[in-house]
C-alpha positions as CSV (number, residue, x, y, z in Angstrom):
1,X,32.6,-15.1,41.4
2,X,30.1,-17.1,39.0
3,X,31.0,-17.1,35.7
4,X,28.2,-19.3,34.2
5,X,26.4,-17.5,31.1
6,X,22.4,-17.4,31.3
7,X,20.6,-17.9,27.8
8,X,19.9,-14.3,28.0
9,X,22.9,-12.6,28.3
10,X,24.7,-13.2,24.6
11,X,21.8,-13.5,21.8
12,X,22.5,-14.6,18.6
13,X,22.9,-12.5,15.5
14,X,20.4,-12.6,12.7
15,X,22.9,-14.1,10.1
16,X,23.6,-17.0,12.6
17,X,19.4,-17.8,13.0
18,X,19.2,-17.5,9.2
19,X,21.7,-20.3,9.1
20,X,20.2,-22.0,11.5
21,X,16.6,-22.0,9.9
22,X,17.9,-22.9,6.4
23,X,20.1,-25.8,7.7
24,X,17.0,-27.1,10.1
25,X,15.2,-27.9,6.7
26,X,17.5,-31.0,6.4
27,X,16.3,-33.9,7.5
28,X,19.5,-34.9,10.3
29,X,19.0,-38.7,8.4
30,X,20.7,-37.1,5.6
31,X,24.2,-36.1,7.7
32,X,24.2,-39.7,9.1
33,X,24.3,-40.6,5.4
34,X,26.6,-38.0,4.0
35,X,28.9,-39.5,6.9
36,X,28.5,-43.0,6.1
37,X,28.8,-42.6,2.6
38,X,32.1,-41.0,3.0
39,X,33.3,-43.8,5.3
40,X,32.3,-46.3,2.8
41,X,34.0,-43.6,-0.1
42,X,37.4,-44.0,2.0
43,X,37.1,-47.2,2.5
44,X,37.0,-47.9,-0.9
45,X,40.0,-45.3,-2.5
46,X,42.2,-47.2,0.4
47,X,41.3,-50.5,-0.9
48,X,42.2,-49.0,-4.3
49,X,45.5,-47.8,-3.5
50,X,44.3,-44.2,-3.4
51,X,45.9,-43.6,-0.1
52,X,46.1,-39.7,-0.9
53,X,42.7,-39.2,-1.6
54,X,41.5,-41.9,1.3
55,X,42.9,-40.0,4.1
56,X,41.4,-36.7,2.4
57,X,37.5,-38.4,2.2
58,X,38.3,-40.0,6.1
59,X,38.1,-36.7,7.1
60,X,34.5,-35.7,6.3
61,X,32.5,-37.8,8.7
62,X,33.2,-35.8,12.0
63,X,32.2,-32.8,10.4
64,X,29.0,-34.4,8.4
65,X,27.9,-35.5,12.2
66,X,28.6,-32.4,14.0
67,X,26.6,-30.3,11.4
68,X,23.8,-33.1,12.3
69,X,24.1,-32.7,15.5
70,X,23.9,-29.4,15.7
71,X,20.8,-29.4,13.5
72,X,18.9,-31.8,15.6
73,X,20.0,-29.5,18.8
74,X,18.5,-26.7,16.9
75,X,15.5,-28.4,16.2
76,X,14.9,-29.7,19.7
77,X,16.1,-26.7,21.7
78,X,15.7,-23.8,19.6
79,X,18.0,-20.7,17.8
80,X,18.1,-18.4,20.4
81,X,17.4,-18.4,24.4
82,X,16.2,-14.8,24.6
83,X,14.0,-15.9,21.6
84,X,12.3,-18.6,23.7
85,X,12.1,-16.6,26.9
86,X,10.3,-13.4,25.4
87,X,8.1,-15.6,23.1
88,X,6.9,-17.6,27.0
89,X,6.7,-13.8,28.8
């Protein structure tokens, strides 16, 4: 039994590509920044003594990198599979 998905079979819904296309307008330099910033932000509570608020901020990176990520995977590969094969048909 194959149980691999072609890019066809589950398109995306329109609310997911209008994500998608407003998100893509960020440069992805931006997220490497958001993440670094709030490495250096942690950094810096912890040094203060702000151990609460430390481990809150250490938190954001992953997800400022993913969301970049994601972008530039977006960006290079497109929204949608059944987009990109009816737009080559």
């Amino acid at each position: 039994m194959d149980n691999r998905i072609s890019p066809e079979e589950f398109p995306e819904d329109q609310f997911t590509a209008s994500l998608e296309r407003q998100v893509a307008r960020v440069p992805s330099s931006v997220f490497l920044g958001l993440a670094g910033v709030s490495i250096i932000a942690s950094l810096i509570c912890k040094l203060s003594g702000k151990d609460r608020e430390a481990d809150f901020i250490s938190h954001w990176p992953a997800p400022f990198l993913l969301v970049g990520i994601y972008t530039k995977l977006v960006k290079q590969h497109g929204s949608d599979g059944q987009v990109r094969l009816q737009g080559k048909t």
